[in-house]
C-alpha positions as CSV (number, residue, x, y, z in Angstrom):
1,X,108.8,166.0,60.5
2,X,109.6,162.7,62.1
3,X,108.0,159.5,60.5
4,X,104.9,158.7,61.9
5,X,104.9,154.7,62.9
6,X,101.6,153.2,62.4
7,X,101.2,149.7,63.7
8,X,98.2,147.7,61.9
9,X,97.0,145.2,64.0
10,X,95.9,142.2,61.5
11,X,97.5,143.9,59.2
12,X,98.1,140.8,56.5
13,X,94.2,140.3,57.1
14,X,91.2,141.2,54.8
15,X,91.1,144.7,55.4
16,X,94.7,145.2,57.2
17,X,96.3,144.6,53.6
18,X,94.7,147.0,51.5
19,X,95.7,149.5,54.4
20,X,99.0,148.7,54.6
21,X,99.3,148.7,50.6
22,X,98.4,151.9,50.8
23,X,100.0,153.5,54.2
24,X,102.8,152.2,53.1
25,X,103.2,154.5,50.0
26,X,103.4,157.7,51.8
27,X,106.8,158.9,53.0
28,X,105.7,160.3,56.0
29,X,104.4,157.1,57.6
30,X,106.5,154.1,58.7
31,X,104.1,151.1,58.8
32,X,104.6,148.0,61.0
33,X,102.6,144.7,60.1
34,X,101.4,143.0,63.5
35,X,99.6,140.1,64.2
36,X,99.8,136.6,66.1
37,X,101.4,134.9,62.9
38,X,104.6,136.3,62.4
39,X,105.1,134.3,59.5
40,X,102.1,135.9,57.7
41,X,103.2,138.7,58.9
42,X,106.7,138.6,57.2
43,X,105.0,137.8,54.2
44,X,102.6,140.8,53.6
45,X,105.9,143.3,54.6
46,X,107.7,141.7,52.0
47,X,105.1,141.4,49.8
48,X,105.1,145.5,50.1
49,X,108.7,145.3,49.7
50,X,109.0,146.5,53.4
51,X,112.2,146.0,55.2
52,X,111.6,143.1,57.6
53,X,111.7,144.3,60.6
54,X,108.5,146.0,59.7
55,X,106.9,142.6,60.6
56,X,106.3,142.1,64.0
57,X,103.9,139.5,66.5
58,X,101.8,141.0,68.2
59,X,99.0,139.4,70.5
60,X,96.4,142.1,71.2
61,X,95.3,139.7,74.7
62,X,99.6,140.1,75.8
63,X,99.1,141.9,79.2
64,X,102.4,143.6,78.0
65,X,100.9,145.2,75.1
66,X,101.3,149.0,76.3
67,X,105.4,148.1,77.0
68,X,105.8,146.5,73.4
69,X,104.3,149.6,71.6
70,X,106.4,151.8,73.7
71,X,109.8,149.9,73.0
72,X,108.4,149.6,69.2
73,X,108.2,153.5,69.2
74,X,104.7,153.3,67.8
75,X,102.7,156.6,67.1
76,X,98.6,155.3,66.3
77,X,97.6,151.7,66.9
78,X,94.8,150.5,64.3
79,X,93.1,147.7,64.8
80,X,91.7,145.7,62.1
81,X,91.3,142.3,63.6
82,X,87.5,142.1,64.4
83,X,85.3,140.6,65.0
84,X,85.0,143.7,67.1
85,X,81.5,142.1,68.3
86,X,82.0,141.1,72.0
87,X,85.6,142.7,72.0
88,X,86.9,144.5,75.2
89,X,88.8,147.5,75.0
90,X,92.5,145.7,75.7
91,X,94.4,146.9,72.7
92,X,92.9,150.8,72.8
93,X,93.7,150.5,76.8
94,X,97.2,149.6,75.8
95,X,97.6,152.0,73.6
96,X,96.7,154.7,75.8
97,X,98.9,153.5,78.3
98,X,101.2,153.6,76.0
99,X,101.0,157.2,75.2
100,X,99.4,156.4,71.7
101,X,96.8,157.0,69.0
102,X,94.4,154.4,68.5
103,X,92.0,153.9,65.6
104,X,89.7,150.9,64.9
105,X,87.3,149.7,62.1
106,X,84.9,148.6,64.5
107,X,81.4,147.4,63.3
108,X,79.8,146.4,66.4
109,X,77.2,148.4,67.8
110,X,78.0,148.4,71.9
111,X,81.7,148.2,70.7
112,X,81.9,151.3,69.1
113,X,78.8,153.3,70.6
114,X,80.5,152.4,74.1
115,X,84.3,153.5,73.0
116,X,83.1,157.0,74.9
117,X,84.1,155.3,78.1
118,X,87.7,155.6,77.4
119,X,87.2,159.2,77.6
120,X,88.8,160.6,80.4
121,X,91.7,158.0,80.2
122,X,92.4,159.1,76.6
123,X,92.4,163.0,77.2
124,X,94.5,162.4,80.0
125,X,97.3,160.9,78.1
126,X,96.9,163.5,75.4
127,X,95.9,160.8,72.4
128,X,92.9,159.8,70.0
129,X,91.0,157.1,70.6
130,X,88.7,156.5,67.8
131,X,86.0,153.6,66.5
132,X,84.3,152.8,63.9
133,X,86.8,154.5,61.0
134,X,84.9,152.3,58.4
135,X,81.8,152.5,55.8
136,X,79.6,152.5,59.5
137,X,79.3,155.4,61.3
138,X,82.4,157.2,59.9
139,X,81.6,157.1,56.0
140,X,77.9,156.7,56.7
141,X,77.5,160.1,59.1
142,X,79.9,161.6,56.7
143,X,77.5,161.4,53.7
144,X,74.7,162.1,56.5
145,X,76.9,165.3,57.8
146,X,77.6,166.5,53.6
147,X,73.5,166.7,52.7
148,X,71.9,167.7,56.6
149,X,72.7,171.6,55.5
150,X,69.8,171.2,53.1
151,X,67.1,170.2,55.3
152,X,64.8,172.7,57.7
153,X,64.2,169.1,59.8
154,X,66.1,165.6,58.9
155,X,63.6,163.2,60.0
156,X,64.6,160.2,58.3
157,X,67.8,158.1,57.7
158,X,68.0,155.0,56.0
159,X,71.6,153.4,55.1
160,X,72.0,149.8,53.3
161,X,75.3,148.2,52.0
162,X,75.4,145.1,49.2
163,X,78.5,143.2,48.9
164,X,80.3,142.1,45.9
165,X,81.3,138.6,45.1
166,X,84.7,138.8,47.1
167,X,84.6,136.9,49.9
168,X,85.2,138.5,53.1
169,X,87.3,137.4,56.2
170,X,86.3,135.1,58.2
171,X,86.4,137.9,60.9
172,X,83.9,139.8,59.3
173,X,81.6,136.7,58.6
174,X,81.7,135.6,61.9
175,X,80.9,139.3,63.4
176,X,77.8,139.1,60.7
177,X,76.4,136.0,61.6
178,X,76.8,136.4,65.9
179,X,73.4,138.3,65.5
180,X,71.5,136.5,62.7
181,X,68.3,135.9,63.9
182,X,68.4,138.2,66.8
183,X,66.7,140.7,68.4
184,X,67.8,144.4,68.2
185,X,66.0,147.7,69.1
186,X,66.1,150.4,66.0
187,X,64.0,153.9,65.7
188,X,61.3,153.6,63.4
189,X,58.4,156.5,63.5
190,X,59.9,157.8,66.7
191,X,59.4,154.3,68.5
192,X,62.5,152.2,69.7
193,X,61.0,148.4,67.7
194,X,62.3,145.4,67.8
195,X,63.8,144.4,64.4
196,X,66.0,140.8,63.7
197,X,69.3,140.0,62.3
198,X,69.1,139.5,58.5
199,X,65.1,139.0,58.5
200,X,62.6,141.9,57.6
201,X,63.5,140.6,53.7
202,X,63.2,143.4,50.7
203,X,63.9,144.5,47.5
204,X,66.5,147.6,46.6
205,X,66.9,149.1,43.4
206,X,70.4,150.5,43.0
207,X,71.2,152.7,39.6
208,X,73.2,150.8,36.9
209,X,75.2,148.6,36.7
210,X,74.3,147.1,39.9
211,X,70.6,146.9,39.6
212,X,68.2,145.0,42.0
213,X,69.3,143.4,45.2
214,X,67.9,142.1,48.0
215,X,68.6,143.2,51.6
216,X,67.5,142.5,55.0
217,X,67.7,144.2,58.5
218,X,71.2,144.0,60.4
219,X,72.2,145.6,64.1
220,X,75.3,148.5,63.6
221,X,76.3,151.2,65.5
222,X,74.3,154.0,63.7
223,X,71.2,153.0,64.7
224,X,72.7,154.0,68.5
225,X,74.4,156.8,67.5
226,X,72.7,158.5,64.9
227,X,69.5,159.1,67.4
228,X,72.3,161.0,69.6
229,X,74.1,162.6,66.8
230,X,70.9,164.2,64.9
231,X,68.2,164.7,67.6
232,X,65.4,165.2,65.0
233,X,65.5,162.1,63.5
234,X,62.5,159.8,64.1
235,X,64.1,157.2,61.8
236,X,66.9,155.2,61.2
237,X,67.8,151.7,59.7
238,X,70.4,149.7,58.1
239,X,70.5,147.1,56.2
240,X,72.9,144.6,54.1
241,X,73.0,142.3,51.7
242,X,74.9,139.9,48.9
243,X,75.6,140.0,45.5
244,X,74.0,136.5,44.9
245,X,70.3,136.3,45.6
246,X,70.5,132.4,46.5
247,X,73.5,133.2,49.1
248,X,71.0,136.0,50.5
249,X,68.4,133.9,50.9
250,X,70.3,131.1,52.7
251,X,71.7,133.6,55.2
252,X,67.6,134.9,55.5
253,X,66.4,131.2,56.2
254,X,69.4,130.3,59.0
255,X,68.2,133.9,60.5
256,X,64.5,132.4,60.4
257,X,65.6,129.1,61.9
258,X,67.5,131.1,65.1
259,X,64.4,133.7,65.3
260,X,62.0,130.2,65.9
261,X,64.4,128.4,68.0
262,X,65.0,126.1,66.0
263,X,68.8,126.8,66.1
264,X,70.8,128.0,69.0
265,X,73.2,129.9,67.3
266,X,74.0,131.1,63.0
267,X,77.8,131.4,64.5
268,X,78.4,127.2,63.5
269,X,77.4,128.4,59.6
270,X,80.1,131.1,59.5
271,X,83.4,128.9,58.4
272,X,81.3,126.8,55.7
273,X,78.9,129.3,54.1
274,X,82.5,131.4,53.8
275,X,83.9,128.7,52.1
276,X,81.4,128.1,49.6
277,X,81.5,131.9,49.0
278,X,85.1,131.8,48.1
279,X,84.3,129.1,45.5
280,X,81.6,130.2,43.9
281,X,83.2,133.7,43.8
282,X,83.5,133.6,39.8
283,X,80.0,132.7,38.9
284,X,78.6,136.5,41.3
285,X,78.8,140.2,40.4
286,X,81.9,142.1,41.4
287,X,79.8,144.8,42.0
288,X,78.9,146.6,45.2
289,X,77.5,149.7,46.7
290,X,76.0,151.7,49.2
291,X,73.1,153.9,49.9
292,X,72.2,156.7,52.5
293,X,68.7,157.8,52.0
294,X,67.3,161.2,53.7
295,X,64.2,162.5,54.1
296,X,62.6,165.1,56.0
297,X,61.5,168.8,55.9
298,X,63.2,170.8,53.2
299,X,64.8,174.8,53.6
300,X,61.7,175.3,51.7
301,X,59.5,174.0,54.0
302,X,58.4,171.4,51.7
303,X,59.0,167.7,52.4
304,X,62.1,166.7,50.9
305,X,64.2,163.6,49.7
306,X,67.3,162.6,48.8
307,X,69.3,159.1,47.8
308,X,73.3,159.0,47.7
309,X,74.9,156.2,46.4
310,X,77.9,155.0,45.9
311,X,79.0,151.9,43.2
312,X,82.1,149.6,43.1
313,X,83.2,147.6,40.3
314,X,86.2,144.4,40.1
315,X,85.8,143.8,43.4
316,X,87.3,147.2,44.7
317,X,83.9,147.3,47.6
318,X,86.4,146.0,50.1
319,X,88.5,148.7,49.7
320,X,85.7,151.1,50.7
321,X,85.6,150.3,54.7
322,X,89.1,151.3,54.8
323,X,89.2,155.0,53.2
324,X,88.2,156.4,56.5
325,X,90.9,155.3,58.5
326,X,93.7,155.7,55.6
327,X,92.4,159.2,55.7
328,X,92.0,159.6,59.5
329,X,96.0,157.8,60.4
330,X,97.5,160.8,57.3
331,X,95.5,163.7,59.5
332,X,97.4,162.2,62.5
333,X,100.8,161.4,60.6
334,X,100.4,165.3,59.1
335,X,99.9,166.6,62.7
336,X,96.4,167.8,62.0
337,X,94.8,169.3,65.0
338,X,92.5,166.4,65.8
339,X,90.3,165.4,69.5
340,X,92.2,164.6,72.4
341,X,89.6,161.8,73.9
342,X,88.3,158.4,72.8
343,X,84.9,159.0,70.5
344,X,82.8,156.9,67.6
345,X,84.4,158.1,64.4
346,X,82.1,160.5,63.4
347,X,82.4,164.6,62.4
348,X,86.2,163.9,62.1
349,X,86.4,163.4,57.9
350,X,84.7,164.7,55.3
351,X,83.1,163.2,52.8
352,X,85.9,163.8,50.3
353,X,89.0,162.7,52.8
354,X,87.2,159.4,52.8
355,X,86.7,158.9,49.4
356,X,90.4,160.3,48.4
357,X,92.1,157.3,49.3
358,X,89.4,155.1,47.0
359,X,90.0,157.8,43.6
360,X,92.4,154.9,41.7
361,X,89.7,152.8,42.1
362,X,86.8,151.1,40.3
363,X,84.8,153.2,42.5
364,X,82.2,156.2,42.2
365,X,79.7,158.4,43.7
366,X,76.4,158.9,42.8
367,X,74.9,162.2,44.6
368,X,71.7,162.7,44.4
């Protein structure tokens, strides 16, 4: 088969390296490092010992974006240069115009939740459009997907993700903080409530070695999807939080500051609190994890629960957002049968082809 040319968009960025580091490895694939900074750009290629015209610019606002992936010959666009909170559809446009694949590791919730409306455009030009190939929906539902066999009625999902000490991008920090302290509707009890960004403060025991953290409420596209996706569910919330306890509770008091008025806007607090993060980084756990919890009506026709979990250790949680679309750009380099259309990325991967790309890693499940 012909090489399959992936272009990573921010692809010497938090995420976008730890994809290309590992795209790059497989032989089928021929992996081009994009972004506005060529010189960055040059660097991560080389870094990967890439030839350099693998590094390319690439500005996803360019109105000629669709003619530069066509002279470039690229097969999938994916786009790892968030925030993808208040994004427009340009670069998935541009891709379909340019006859490609597109695949994103979009977090927001009306970014990916709305990515249906490139439907008909997609299907028409015969590609896959998909968002959210990251730990939310696409790991999240897949874990949701593995366990709903064993329930009569799944009535309840709640999903919560703590951080490690690695810092993430500033990208990522800035998409966190756009909503702290605002208002969001999530199920709860079959009722559409009001919750806030990073308030609604709480306890979580995760198994050894990561122990008790603290979490708070946070606005992602599975509490718009997963309503959809599972019809009987009367229940479904996320929440996040940090490995340190005092950078936790800073985040929860700028939240309670926006929620009273008393400021405008957390997005001021990104670039310094990210700062501080990077410095203190030593002194915090490098341990991270994830939780899906289930409950509902058993085969049995008992009530039933289940918690999945899964840990990372030295700093390897990072890596975990980006198993999903590793996995989902092989199915397309392999020539897997996959969707014609644009769709959230969910029901596309298993359970196990997300986790395969995370095996040499500190990383580990815990079923229930």
């Amino acid at each position: 088969m012909p090489m399959h040319t992936v272009l990573i968009l921010g692809g010497y960025g938090f995420f976008g390296t730890r994809i290309s580091a590992a795209l790059c490895r497989d032989s089928a694939t021929r992996v081009l490092i994009a972004g506005r900074d060529t010189s960055k750009a040059a660097a991560a290629a080389a870094a990967l010992g890439l030839p350099a015209q693998s590094a390319v610019r690439v500005d996803a606002g360019d109105a000629a974006l669709s003619e530069q992936l066509a002279s470039l010959g690229v097969d999938t666009v994916l786009h790892t240069a968030g925030p993808f909170q208040g994004q427009d559809y340009a670069v998935a446009r541009a891709a379909i115009n340019a006859g490609c694949n597109y695949v994103d590791l979009g977090d927001g919730r009306q970014f990916v939740a709305g990515i249906h409306t490139l439907n008909e455009a997609a299907a028409r030009a015969g590609v896959t459009v998909v968002s959210g190939a990251s730990s939310i929906p696409a790991l999240s539902s897949a874990v949701v997907d593995r366990y709903a066999p064993e329930f009569a009625e799944l009535t309840s999902v709640r999903l919560g993700i703590s951080s490690g000490s690695r810092a993430p991008g500033i990208a990522t920090v800035k998409g966190i903080f756009g909503y702290c302290g605002k208002p969001f509707d999530r199920l709860e009890d079959g009722v559409w409530t009001c919750a806030y960004g990073w308030l609604g403060l709480r306890r979580y025991q995760f198994p050894d070695p990561l122990g008790n953290r603290l979490f708070g409420s946070c606005d992602v596209p599975d509490l718009e999807l997963f309503p959809r996706c599972y019809p009987t569910l009367r229940t479904v919330t996320f929440e996040a939080g940090f490995a340190s306890n005092v950078g936790h509770l800073v985040v929860w008091a700028i939240a309670g500051l926006v929620r009273r008025g008393l400021l405008s806007s957390a997005a001021g607090c990104a670039g310094p609190l990210n700062r501080i993060s990077r410095w203190i980084e030593p002194l915090i756990s490098d341990k991270g994890g994830m939780f899906v919890e289930m409950r509902g009506r058993g085969r049995d026709g008992y009530p039933k629960s289940l918690v999945w979990h899964l840990v990372a250790a030295q700093n390897h949680g990072p890596n975990i957002p980006c198993g999903a679309s590793i996995a989902l750009v092989r199915r397309l380099a392999r020539g897997d049968a996959l969707p014609r259309g644009a769709m959230p990325c969910m029901g596309l991967l298993s359970l196990a082809q997300i986790l395969e790309p995370l095996k040499e890693l500190a990383v580990w499940e815990i079923p229930p």
